[in-house]
NUDREN-634380 format. One record per residue (C-alpha): residue number from 0; x, y, z. Coordinates in steps of 0.001 Angstrom, whole numbers, plus 500000, padded with zeros to 6 digits. Layout:
REM NUDREN-634380
{NUM, {X, Y, Z}}
...
***
This chain:
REM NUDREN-634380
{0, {181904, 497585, 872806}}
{1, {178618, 498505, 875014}}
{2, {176479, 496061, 876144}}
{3, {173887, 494926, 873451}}
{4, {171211, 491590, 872638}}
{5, {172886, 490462, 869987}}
{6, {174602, 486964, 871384}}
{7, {173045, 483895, 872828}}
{8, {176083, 483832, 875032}}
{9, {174729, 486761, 877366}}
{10, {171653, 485192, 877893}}
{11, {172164, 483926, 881069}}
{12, {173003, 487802, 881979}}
{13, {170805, 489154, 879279}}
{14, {169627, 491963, 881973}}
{15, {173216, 492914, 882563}}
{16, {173705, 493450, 879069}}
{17, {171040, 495309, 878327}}
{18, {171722, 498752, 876506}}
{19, {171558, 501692, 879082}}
{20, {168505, 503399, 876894}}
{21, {166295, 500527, 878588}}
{22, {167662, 500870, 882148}}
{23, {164964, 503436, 882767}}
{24, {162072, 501604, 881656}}
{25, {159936, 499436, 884234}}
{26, {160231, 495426, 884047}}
{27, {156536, 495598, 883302}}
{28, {157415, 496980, 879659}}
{29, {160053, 494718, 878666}}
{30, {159692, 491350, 877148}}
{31, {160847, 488393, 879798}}
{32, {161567, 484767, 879032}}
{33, {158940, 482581, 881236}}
{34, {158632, 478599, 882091}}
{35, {155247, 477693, 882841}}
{36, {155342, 475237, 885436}}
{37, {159181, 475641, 885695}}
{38, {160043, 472375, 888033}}
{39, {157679, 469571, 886369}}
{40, {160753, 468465, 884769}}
{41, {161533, 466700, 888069}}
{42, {158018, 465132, 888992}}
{43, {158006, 461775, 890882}}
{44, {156312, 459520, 889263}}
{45, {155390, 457209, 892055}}
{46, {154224, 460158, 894159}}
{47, {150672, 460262, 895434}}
{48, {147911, 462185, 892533}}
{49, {147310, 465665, 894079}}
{50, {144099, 465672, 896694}}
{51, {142250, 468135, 894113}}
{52, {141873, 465301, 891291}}
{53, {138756, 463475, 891136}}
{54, {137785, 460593, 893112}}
{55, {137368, 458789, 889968}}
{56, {140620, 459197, 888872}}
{57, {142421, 458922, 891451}}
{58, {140613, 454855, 891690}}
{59, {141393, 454613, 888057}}
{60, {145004, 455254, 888900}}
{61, {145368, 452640, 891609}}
{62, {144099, 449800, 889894}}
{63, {146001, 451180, 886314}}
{64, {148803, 452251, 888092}}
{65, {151034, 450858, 885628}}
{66, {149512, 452314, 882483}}
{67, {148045, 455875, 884072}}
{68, {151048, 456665, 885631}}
{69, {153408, 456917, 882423}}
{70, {150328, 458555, 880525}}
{71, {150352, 461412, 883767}}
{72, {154072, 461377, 883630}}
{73, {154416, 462405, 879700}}
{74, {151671, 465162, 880162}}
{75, {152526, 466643, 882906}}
{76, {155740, 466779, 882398}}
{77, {156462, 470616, 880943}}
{78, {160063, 471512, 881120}}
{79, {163398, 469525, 879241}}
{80, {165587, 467122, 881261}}
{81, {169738, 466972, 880976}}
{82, {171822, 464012, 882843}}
{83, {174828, 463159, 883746}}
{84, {175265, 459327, 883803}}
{85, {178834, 458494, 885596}}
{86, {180276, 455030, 884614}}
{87, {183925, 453553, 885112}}
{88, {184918, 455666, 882513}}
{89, {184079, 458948, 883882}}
{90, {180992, 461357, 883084}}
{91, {178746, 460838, 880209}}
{92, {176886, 464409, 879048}}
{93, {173379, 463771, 877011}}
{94, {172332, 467086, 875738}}
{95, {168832, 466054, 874287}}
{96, {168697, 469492, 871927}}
{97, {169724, 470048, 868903}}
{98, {170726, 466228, 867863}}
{99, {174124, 466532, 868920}}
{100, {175236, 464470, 871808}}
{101, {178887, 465019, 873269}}
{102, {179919, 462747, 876048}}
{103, {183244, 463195, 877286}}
{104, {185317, 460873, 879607}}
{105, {188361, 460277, 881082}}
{106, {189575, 458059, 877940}}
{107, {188118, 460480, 875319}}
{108, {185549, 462438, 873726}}
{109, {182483, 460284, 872647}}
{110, {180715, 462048, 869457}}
{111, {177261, 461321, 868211}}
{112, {175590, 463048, 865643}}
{113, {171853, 462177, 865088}}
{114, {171198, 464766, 862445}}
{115, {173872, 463322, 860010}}
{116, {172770, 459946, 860437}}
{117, {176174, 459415, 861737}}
{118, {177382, 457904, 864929}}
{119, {180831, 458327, 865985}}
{120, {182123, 457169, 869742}}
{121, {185846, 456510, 870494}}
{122, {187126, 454942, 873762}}
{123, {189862, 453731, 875154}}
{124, {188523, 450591, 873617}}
{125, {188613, 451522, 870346}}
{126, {186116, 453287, 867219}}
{127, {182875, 452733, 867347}}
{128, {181183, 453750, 863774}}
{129, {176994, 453251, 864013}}
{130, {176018, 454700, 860486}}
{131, {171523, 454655, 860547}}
{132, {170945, 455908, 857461}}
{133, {173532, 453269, 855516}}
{134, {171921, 450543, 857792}}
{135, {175593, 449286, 858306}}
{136, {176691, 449385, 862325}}
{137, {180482, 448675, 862658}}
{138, {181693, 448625, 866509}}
{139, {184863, 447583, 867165}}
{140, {185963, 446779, 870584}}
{141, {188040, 445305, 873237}}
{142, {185962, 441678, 872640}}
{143, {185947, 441790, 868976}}
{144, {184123, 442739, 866204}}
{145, {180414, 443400, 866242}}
{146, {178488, 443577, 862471}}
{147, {175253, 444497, 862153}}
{148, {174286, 445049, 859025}}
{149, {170050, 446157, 858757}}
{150, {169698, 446488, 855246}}
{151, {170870, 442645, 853964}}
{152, {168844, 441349, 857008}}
{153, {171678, 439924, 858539}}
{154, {172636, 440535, 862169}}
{155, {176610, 439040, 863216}}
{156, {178037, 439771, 866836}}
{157, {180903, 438089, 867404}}
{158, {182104, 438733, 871114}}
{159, {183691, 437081, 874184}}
{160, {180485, 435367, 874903}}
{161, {180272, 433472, 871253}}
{162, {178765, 434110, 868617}}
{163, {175607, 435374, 867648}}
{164, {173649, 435225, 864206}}
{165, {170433, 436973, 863865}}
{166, {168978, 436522, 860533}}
{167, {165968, 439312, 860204}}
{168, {162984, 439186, 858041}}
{169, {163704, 435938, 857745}}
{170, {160801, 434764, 860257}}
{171, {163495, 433159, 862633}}
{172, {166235, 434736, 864688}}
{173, {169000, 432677, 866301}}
{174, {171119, 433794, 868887}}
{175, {173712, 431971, 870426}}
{176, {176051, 432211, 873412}}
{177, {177373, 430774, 876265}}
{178, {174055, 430863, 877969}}
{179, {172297, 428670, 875771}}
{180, {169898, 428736, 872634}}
{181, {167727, 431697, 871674}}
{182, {164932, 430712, 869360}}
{183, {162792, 433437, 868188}}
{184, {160017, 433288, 865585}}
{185, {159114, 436972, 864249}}
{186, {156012, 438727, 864252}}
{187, {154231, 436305, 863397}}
{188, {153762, 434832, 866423}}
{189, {155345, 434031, 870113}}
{190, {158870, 434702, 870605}}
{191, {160137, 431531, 873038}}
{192, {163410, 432611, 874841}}
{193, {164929, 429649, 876970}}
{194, {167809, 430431, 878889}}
{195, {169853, 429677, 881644}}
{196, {167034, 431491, 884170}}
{197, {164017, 429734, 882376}}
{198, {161417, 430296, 880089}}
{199, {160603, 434140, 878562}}
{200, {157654, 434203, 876860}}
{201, {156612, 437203, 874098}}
{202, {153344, 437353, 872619}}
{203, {153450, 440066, 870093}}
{204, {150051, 439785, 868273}}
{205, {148041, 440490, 872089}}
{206, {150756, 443556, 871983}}
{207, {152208, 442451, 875420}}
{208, {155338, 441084, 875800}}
{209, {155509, 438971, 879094}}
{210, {158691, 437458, 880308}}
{211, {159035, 435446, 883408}}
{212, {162425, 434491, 884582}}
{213, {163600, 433473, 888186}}
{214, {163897, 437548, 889134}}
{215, {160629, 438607, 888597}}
{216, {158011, 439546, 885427}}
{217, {158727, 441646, 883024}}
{218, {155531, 443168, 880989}}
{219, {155649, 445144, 878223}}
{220, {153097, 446461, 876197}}
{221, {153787, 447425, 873166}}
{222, {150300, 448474, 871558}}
{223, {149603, 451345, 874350}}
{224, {153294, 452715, 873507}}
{225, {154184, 452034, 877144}}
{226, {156654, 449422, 878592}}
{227, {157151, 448303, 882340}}
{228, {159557, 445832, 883160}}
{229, {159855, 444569, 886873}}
{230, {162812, 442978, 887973}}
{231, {165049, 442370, 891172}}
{232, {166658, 445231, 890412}}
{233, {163807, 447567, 890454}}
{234, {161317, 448849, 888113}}
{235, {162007, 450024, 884835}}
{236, {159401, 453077, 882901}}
{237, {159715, 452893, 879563}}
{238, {157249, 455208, 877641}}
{239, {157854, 454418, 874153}}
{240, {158086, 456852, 870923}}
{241, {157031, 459620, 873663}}
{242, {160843, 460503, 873267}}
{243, {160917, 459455, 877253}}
{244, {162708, 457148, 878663}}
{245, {162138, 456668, 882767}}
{246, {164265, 454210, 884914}}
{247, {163640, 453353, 888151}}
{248, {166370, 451097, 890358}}
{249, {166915, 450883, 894383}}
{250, {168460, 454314, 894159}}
{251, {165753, 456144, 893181}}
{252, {164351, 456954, 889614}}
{253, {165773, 458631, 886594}}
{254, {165117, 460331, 883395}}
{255, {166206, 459782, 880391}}
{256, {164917, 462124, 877762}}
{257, {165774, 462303, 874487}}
{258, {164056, 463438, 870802}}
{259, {166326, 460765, 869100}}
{260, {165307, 458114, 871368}}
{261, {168599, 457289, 873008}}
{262, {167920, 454020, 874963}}
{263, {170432, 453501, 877872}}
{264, {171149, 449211, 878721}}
{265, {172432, 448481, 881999}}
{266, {174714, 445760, 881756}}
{267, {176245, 442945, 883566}}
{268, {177841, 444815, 886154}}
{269, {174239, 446432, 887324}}
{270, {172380, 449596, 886427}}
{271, {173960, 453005, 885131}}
{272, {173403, 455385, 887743}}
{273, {171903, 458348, 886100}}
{274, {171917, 461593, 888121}}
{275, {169635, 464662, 887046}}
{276, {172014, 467741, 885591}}
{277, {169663, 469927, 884340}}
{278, {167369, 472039, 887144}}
{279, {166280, 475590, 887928}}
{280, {169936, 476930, 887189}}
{281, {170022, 476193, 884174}}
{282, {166725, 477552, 883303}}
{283, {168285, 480885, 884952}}
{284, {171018, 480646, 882705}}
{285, {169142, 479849, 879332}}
{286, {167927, 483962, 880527}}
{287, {164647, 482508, 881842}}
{288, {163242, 485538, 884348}}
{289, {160093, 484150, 885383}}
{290, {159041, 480902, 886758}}
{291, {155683, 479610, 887149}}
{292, {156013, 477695, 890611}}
{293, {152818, 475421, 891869}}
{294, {153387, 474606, 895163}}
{295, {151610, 471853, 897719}}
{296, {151969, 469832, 900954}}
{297, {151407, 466161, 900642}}
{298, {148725, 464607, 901938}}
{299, {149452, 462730, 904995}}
{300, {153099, 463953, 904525}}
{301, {154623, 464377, 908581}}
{302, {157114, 466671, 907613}}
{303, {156471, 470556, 906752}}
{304, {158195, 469795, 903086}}
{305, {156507, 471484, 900517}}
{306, {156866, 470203, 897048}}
{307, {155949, 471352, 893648}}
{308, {153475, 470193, 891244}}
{309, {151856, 469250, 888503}}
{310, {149169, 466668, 888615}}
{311, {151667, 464480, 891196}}
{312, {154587, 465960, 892977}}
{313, {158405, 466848, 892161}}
{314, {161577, 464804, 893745}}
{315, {162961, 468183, 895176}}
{316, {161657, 470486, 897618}}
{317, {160586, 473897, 897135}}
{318, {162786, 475195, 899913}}
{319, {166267, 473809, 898635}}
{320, {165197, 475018, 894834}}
{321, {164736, 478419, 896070}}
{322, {167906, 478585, 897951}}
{323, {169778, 477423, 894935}}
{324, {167950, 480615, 893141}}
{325, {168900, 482655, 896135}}
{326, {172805, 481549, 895416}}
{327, {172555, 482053, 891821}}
{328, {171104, 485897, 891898}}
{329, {174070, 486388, 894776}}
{330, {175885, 485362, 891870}}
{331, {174442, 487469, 888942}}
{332, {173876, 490412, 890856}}
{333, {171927, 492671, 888076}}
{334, {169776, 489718, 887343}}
{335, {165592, 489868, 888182}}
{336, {163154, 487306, 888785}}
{337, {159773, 486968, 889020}}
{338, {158869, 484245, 891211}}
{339, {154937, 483370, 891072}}
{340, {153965, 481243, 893825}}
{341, {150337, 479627, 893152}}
{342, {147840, 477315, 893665}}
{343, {149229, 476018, 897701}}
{344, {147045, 472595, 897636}}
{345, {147466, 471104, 901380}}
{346, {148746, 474366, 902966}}
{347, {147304, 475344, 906588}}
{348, {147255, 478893, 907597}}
{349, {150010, 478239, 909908}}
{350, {151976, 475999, 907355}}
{351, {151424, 479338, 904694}}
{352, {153377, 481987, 907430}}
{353, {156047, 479038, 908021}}
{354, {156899, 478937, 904489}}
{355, {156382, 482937, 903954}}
{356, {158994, 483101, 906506}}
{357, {161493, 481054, 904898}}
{358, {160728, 482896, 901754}}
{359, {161821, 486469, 903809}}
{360, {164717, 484196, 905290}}
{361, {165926, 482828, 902142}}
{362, {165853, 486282, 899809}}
{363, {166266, 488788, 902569}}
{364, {166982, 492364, 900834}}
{365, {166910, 490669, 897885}}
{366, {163051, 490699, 897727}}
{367, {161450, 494101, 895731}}
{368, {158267, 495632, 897571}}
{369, {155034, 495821, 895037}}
{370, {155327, 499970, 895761}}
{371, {159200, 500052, 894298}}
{372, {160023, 501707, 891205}}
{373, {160516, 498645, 888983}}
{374, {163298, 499839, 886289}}
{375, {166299, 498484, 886248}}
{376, {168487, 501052, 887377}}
{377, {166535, 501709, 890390}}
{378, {166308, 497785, 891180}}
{379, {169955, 497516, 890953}}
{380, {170559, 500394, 893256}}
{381, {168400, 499475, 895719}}
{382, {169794, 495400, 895455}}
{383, {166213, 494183, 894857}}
{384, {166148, 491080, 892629}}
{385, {163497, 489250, 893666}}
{386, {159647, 490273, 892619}}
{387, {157401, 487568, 894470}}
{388, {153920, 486705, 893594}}
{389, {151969, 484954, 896103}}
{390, {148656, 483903, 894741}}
{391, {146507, 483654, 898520}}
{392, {145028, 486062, 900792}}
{393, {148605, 485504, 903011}}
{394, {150137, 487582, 901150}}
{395, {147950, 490453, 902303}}
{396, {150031, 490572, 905541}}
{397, {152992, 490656, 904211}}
{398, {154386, 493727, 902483}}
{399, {156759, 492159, 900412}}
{400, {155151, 489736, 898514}}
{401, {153143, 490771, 895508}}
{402, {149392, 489677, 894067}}
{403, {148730, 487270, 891785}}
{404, {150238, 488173, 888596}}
{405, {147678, 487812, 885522}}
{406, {148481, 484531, 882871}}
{407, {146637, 484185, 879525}}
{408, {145981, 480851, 879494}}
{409, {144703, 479385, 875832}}
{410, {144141, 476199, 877140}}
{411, {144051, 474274, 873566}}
{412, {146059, 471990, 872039}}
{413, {146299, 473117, 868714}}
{414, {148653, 476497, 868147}}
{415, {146418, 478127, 865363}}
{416, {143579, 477980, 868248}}
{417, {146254, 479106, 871113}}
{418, {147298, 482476, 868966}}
{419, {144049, 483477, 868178}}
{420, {143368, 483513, 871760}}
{421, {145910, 485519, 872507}}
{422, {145473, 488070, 870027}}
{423, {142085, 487950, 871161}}
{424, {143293, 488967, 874670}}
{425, {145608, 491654, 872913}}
{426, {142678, 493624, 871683}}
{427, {141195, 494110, 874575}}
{428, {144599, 495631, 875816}}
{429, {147280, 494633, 878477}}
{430, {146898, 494543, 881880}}
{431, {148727, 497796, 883763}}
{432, {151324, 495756, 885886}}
{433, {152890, 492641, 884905}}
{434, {151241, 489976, 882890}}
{435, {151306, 486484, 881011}}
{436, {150895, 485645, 877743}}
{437, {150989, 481580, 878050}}
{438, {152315, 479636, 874502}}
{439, {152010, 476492, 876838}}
{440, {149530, 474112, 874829}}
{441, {147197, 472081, 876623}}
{442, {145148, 468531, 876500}}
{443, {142266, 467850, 877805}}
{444, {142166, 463731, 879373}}
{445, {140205, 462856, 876017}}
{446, {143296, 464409, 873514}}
{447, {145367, 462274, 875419}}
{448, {143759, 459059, 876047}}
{449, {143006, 458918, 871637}}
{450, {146570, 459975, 871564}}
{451, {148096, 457699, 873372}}
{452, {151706, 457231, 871349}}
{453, {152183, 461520, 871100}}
{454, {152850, 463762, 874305}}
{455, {153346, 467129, 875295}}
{456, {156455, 467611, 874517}}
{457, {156057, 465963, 870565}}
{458, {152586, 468321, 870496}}
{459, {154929, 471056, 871730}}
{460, {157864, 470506, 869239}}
{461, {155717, 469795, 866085}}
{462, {153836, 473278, 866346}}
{463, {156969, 474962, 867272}}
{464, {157530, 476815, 864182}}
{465, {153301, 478298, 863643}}
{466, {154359, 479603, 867240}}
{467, {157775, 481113, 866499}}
{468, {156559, 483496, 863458}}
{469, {153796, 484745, 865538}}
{470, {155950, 485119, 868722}}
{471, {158773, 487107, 866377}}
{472, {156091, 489594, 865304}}
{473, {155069, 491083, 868846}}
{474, {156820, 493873, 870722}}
{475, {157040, 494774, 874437}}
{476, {156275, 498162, 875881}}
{477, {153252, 500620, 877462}}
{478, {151071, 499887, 873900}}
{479, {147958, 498641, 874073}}
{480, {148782, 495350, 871676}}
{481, {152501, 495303, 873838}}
{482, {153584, 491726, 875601}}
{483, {155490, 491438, 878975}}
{484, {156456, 487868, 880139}}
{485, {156282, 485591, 877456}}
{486, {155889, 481763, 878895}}
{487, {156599, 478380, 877468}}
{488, {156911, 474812, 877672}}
{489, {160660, 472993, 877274}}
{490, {162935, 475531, 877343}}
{491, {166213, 475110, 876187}}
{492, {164334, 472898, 873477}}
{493, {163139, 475571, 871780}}
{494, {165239, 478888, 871237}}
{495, {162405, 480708, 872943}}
{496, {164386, 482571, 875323}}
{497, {166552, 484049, 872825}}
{498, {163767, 485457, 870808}}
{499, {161832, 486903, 873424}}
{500, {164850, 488674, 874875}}
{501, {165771, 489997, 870804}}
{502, {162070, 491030, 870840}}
{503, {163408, 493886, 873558}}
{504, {165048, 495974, 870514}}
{505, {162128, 496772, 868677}}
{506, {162343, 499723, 871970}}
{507, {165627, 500826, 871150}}
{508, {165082, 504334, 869721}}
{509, {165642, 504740, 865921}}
{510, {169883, 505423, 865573}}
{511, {172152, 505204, 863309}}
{512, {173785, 500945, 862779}}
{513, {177436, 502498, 863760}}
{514, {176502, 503921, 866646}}
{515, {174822, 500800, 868294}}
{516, {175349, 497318, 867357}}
{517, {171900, 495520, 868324}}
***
């Protein structure tokens, strides 16, 4: 069978399957999957604000710290998240996609399916049966039996540490085990915790919840849809309904994200270690061609480690994520990206020719001159796979590095307003070289500080589908109306790479369905 677009499973070498009639026409005609601001799914949170924010935000931010930072975090924050979170029972996958979570282990395979309402996990332990929409939890284990049943009000755990009974609704909930009494009045008023450690204190009503203990304070504020707990162990991020979920312990921090709102506990034996799986490769394999890379130097940083951006800086370098791009295309070798290197806050004239030269070192022969004949066929002879854009006068010295490559930028938060911009931009007709059309939607600092329980991402997700049926209606190719790279926010959330790479067969030539399967 000839290579064709028809499966998701060749998108992550959706060039190498393209049908020879389009080896002949230039990357600048055919429709490419794009991530706009492709690494701000790794951002540091407790890095310094970028030294091109405002003086008055920047003071806002380090007397708020606590409530700016997850506000930054969940706005900035562009691209989807996957982790691995090893335990002693081996690896625990969290896709946070389509509602299905599969976490194998050395014991088993642990199955949850949001969608259904059901919850399955089986251990070596034993079945574990959550059912939401029955409001009956069943988990069996090891200890004993643990009931909770939501929809009679009643709550009954029964485990090696006693037993506890947690009547809700009631306006009182009891909990006891072997560290003592648990006494806590609903929302009506304070919740009084005494244990073993001391007193912890919950004031619902003010909307913070603050609990003193002999570790440390723990605030949470529930009203702002944020929650910060502070404890010997570290510090712990929790933006809440956001759909992210941000820990922070002595070995650095960690990202949960999930649209279910998956909520990870450490336990008694310390903190789950959660270590980032999804990065740049597996943007590159969800057929992703072009990455939107904003790059800086830290202010007051020693080292010559750049870092990318978005409002504060990632945890990884910009060096080691382009040599893991450099590995993959040595890997895919009739793959193409377009890498577009912009904005360089911090950089030095000297620091810019250090890092062009580790650009030359890292992609070699890889990288395609701006004079090269840009069709596939001729890339692949030639072994170029590497178009760079390099958005500063640097480049200008440099013959192998391209210019700034034009983005369409809506800059709205509502989709209605974001496609009539571009079809605005459409009318006046494509650029001649390569070109973005942005679906990224945007908030200004007012959206977000009257919104402050939604975020990008739920903005994003929610006006998926107006976006979709306009993005399935355009076409690629030398017409006036045509699109080239199509960018977006959260891929591998959104099918978007799929349909911008099926949008490449509306330039297959009319032919008979038995001669080409498309």
């Amino acid at each position: 069978m000839a290579p064709g677009l028809n499966s998701d499973r060749n998108t992550g070498d959706w060039m190498t399957c393209l049908p020879e009639e389009l080896w002949d026409i230039p990357l600048t005609n055919l429709a490419i999957p794009g991530s706009h601001d492709a690494m701000s799914y790794c951002l540091d949170i407790t890095s310094p604000l970028l030294r091109s924010e405002s003086d008055s935000f920047r003071l806002l931010d380090r007397v708020f710290y606590c409530f700016t930072r997850p506000i930054i975090y969940k706005w900035a924050t562009t691209q989807a998240c996957l982790y691995l979170i090893p335990d002693s029972a081996g690896l625990y996958l969290i896709p946070d996609s389509a509602g299905l979570h599969l976490i194998p282990d050395s014991a088993g395979v642990h199955l949850i399916s949001d969608s259904a309402g059901l919850h399955l996990i089986h251990d070596s332990a034993g079945l574990y049966l959550i059912h939401d929409s029955a409001g009956l939890h069943l988990i069996p284990d090891s200890a004993g039996l643990h009931l909770i049943h939501d929809s009679a009000g009643l709550y009954l755990i029964h485990d090696s540490a006693g037993l506890h009974l947690i009547p809700d609704s009631a306006g009182l909930h009891l909990i006891h085990d072997s560290a003592g009494l648990y006494l806590i009045p609903d929302s009506a008023g304070l919740y009084l915790i005494p244990d073993s450690a001391g007193l912890h204190l919950i004031h619902d009503l003010a909307g913070l919840h603050l609990i003193p203990d002999s570790a440390g304070l723990h605030l949470i504020s529930d009203s702002a849809g944020l929650h910060l707990i502070s404890d010997s162990a570290g510090l712990y991020l929790i933006p809440d309904s956001a759909g992210l979920h941000l820990i922070s312990d002595s070995a650095g921090l960690h990202l949960i994200s999930d649209l279910a709102g998956l909520h990870l506990i450490p336990d008694s034996t310390g903190l789950f270690q959660i270590r980032q799986l999804k990065n740049i490769v597996q943007q590159l394999q969800a057929g992703v061609r072009y990455f939107d890379l904003r790059i800086a130097h830290k202010q007051n940083d020693v080292s010559r480690d750049l870092y990318f951006t978005h409002v504060i800086y990632t945890q990884v370098t910009v060096v080691d994520t382009l040599n893991t791009v450099a590995t993959w295309l040595s890997e895919h070798p009739k793959e193409i990206v377009i890498l577009a290197c912009s904005h360089f806050e911090g950089l030095s004239e000297k620091l810019h020719e250090e890092f062009i030269y580790s650009l030359k070192i890292i992609f070699g022969f890889k990288l395609c001159p701006p004079k090269a004949d840009t069709t596939l066929r001729s890339l692949w002879s030639s072994g170029y796979q590497v178009v760079l854009s390099y958005e500063d006068h640097a480049a200008e010295r440099h013959k192998e590095l391209w210019p700034e490559i034009p983005y369409w930028w809506a800059n709205k938060a509502d989709a209605e307003e974001l496609i009539q911009y571009l079809d605005s931009q459409k009318r006046f007709g494509r650029p001649d070289g390569f070109f973005v059309a942005g679906l990224n939607l945007t908030a200004d600092r007012c959206f977000m500080a009257s919104n402050p329980h939604i975020s990008l991402r739920t903005v994003t997700m929610e006006q998926w589908e107006c976006v979709r049926r306009w993005l399935e209606d355009q076409k690629p190719g030398s017409d006036m109306t045509s699109l080239n790279i199509i960018a977006g926010d959260f891929i591998g959330l959104i099918p978007l790479c799929s349909i911008i790479i099926d949008l490449n067969k509306k330039l297959l030539k009319r032919r008979s369905p038995k001669k080409v399967e498309v």
